[in-house]
C-alpha positions, -999 to 999 in steps of 0.1 A, spaced: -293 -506 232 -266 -485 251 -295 -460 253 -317 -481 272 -291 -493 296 -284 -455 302 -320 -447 305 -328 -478 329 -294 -466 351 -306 -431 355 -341 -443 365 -324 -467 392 -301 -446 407 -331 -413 407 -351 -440 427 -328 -449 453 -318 -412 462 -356 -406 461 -358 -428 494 -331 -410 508 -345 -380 525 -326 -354 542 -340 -359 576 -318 -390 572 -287 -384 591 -253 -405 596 -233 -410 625 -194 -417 624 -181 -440 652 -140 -440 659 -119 -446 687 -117 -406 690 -155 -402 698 -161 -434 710 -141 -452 739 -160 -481 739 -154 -490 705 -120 -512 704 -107 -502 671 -114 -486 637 -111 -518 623 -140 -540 622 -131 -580 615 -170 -586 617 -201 -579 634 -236 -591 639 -269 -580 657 -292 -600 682 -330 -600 676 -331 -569 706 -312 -548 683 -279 -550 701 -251 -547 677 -215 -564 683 -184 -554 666 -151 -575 663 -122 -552 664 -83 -559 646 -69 -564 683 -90 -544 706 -115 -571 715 -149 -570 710 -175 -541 707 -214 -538 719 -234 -511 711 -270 -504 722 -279 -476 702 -270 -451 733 -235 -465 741 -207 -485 734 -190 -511 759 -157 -529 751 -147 -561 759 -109 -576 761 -90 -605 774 -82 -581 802 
């Protein structure tokens, strides 16, 4: 039985990094690279049907990226 579970484990995780390809590339968004972006630490976030994402910071306010950049919003 522990065999099988094994088995069915490696077959799983061999399909997932079968879909990842290496043209697929990650970006990493901080307040060093990004000044739009309020703080590191997202509370929440949540996307409109256009694709525009919106990020909740830990104090900095609130977040909207358009996939080319980043504008901040406060209660300044």
């Amino acid at each position: 039985m522990k065999n099988h579970k094994f088995l069915a484990t490696v077959i799983v995780l061999t399909l997932v990094m079968a879909g990842i390809s290496a043209a697929d590339t990650w970006t990493t968004y901080n307040t060093s690279n990004t000044p739009g972006l309020g703080n590191n630490t997202i509370k929440g976030a949540a996307v409109e049907t256009g694709g525009i994402k919106w990020f909740g910071t830990n104090g900095g306010g609130v977040s909207k990226f358009t996939g080319a950049s980043w504008q901040k919003y406060t209660t300044s």
